[in-house]
C-alpha positions as a Markdown table, in Angstrom:
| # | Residue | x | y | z |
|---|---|---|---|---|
| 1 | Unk | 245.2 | 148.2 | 120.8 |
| 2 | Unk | 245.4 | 150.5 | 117.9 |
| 3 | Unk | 244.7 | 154.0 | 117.5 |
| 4 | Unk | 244.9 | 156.3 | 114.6 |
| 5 | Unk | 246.3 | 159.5 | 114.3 |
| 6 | Unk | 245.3 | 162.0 | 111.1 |
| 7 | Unk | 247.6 | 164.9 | 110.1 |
| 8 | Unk | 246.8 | 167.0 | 107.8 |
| 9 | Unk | 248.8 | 170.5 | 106.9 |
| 10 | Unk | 247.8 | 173.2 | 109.1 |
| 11 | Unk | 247.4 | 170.6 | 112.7 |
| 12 | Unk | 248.3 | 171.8 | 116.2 |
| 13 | Unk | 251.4 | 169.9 | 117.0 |
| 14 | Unk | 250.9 | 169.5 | 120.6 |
| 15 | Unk | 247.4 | 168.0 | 120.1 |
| 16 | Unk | 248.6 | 165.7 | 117.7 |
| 17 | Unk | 252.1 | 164.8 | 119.4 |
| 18 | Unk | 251.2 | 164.0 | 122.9 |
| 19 | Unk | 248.8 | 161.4 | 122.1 |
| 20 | Unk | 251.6 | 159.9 | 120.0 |
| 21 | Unk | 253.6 | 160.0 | 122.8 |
| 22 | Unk | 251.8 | 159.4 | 125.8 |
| 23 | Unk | 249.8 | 156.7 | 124.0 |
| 24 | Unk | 253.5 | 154.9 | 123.0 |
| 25 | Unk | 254.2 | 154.9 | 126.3 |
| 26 | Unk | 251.3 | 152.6 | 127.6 |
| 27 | Unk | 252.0 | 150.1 | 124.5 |
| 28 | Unk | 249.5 | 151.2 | 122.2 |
| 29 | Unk | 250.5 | 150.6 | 119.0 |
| 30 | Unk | 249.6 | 154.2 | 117.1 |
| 31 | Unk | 249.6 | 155.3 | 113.0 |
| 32 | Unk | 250.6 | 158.5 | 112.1 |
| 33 | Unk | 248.3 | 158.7 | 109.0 |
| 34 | Unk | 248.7 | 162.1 | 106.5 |
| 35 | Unk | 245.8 | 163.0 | 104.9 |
| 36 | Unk | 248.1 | 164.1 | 102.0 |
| 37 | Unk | 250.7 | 162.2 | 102.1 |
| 38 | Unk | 253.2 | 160.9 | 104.4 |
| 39 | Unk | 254.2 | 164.0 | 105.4 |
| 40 | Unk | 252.2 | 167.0 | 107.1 |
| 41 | Unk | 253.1 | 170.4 | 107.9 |
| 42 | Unk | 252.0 | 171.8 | 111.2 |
| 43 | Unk | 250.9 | 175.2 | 112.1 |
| 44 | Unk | 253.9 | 176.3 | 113.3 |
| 45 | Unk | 256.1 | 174.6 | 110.8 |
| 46 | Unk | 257.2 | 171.6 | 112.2 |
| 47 | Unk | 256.8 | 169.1 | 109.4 |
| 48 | Unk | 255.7 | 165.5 | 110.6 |
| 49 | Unk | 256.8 | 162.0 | 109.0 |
| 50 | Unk | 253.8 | 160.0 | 108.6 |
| 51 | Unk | 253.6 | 156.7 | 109.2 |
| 52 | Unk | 251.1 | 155.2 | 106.1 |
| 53 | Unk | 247.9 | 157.5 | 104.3 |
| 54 | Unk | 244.9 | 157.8 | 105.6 |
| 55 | Unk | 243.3 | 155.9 | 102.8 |
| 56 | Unk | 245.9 | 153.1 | 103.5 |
| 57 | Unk | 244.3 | 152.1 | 107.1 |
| 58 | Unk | 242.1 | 149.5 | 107.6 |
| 59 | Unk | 241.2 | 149.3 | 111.1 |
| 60 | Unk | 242.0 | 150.6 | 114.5 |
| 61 | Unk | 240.3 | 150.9 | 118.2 |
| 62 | Unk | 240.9 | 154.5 | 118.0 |
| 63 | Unk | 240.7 | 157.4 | 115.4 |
| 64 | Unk | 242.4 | 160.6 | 116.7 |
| 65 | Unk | 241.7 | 164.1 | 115.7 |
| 66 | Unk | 243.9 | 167.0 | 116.3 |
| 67 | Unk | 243.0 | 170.6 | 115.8 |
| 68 | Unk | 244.6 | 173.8 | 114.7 |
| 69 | Unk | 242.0 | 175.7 | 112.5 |
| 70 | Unk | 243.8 | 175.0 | 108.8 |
| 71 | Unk | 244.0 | 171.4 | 109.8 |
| 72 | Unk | 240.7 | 170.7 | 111.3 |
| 73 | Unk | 239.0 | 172.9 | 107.7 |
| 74 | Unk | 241.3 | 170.3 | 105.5 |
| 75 | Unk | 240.0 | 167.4 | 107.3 |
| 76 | Unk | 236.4 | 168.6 | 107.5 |
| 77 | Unk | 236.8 | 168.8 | 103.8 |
| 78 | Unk | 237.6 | 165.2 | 103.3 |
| 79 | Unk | 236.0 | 162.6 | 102.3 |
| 80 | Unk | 238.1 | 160.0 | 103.5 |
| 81 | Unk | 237.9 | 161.7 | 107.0 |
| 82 | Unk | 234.2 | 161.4 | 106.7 |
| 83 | Unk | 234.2 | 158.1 | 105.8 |
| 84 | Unk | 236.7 | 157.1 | 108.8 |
| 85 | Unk | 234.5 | 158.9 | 111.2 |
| 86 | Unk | 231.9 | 156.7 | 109.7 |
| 87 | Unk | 233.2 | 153.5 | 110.2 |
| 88 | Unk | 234.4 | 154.5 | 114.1 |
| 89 | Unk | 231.0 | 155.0 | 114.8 |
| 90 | Unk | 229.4 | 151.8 | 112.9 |
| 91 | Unk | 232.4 | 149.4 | 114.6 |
| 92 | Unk | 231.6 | 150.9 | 118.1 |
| 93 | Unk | 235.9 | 152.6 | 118.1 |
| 94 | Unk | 236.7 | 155.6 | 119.7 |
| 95 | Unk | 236.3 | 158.7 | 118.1 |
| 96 | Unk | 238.6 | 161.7 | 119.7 |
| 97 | Unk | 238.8 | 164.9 | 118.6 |
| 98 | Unk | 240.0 | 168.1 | 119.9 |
| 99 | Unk | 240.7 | 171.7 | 119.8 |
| 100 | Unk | 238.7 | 172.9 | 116.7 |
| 101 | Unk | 238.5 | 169.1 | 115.5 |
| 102 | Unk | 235.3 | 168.7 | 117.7 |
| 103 | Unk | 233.6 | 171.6 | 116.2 |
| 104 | Unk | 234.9 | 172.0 | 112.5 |
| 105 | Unk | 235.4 | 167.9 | 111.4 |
| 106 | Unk | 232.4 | 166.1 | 113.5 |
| 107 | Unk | 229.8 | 169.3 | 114.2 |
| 108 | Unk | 229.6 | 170.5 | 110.6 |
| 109 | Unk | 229.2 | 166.7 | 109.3 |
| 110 | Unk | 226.4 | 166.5 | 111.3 |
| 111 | Unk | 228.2 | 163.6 | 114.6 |
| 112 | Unk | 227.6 | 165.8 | 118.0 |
| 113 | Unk | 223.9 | 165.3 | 117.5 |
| 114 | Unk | 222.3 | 164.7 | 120.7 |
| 115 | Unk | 226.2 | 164.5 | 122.3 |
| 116 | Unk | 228.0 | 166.0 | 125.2 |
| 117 | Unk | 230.8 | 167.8 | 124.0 |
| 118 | Unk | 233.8 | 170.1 | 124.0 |
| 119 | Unk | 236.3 | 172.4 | 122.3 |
| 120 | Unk | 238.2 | 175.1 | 121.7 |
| 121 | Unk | 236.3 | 178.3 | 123.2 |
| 122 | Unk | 234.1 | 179.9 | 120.3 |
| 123 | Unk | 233.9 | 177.1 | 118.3 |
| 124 | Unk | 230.7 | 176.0 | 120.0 |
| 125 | Unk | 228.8 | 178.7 | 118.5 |
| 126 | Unk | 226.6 | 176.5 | 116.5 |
| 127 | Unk | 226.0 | 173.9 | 119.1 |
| 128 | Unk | 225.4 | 171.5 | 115.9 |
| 129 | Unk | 222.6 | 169.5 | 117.8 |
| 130 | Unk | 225.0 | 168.4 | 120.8 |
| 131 | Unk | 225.6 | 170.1 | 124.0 |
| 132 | Unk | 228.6 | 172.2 | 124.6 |
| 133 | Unk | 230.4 | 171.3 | 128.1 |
| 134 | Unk | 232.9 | 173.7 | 129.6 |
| 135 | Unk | 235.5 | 171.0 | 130.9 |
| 136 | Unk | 238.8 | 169.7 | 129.7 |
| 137 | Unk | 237.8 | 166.4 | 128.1 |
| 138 | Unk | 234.2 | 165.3 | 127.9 |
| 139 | Unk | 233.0 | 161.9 | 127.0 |
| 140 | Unk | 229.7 | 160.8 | 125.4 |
| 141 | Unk | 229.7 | 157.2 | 125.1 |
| 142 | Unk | 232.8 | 156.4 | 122.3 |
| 143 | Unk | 233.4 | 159.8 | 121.8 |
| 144 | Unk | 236.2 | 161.9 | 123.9 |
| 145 | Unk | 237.0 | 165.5 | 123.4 |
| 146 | Unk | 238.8 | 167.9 | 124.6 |
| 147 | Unk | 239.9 | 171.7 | 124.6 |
| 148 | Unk | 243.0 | 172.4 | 123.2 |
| 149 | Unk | 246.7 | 172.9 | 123.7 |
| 150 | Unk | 246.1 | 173.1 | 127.7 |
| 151 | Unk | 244.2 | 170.2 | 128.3 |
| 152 | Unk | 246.6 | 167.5 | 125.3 |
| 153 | Unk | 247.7 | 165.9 | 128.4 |
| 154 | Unk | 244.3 | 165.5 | 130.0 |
| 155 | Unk | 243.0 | 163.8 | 126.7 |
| 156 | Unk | 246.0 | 161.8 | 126.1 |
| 157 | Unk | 245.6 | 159.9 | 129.6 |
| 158 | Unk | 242.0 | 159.7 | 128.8 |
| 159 | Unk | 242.8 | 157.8 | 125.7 |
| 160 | Unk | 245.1 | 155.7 | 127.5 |
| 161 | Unk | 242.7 | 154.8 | 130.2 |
| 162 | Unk | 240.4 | 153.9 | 127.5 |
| 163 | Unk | 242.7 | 152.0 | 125.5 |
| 164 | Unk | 245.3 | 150.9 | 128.0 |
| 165 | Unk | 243.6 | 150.7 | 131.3 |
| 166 | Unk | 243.1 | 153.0 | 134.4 |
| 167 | Unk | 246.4 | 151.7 | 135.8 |
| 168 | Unk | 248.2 | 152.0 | 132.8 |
| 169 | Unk | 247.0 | 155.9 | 132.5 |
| 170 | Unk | 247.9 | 156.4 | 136.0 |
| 171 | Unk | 251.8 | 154.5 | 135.2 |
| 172 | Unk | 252.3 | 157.2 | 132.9 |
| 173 | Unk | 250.8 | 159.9 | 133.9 |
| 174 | Unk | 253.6 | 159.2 | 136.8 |
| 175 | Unk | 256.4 | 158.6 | 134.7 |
| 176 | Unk | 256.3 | 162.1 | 132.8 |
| 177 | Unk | 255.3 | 164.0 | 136.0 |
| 178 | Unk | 251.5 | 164.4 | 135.6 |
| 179 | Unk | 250.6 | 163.3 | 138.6 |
């Protein structure tokens, strides 16, 4: 299993980080790709190495999407993003967003129509044709999200149930004290 990651300056690093790391854990084998370049700046500062480009990546079972309002505008803005959202939903992949990502990236292209969904509080506003849930990660068929900084564990696991297995979630969720 593979899963993407996108950074692009402005990202929350917890909701980027702890899918790379919890993900890692359980064997998946995860890309750090910049949007940019192969390095991204978060939005506190901490400046990321990056793995390949976006643009670079040709497949995966997973594309991730962290939030952090600057980063969620800068990928909502892209084309390539667009395009990569595209293709996860044509190959059947998972799509995760969370924090803003939900909101800002998929619900201003026009992808929570007629979906379940979740994000950080306020961004919801809009409802973009999908329902807003009030929970820490919500799934609608390939697509996982989540809150924000509070619930990165929560959607982590949920990715590594989904890419890894339910026992494989539950192996790491016990090995960094989750459960």
């Amino acid at each position: 299993m593979k899963a993407v990651v996108v950074l692009a300056d402005g990202f929350e690093e917890v909701e980027a980080v702890t899918p790379i790391d919890l993900l890692r854990r359980a064997g998946v084998t995860v890309v750090i790709a910049g949007l940019d370049g192969l390095t991204a700046k978060g939005a506190r500062g901490v400046v990321f190495g990056c793995d390949t480009t976006l643009d670079a990546v040709e497949d995966w079972d997973a594309l991730i999407l962290p939030g952090g309002g600057p980063g969620a505008q800068r990928l909502s803005e892209s084309t390539m993003v667009k395009r990569a959202v595209e293709r996860s939903l044509e190959r059947g992949t998972w799509l995760a967003a969370i924090c803003a990502a939900p909101a800002v990236v998929l619900g201003t292209q026009g992808f929570l129509q007629g979906k379940r969904f979740t994000g950080y509080p306020g961004t919801e506003k809009d409802g973009f044709g999908g329902r807003y849930v009030v929970e820490p990660v919500v799934i609608d068929g390939k697509l996982i999200t989540s809150r924000g900084v509070a619930t990165a564990s929560s959607f982590a696991l949920m990715l590594v149930e989904k890419l890894a297995g339910a026992d494989m979630a539950a192996e790491v969720a016990k090995s960094v004290l989750l459960a």
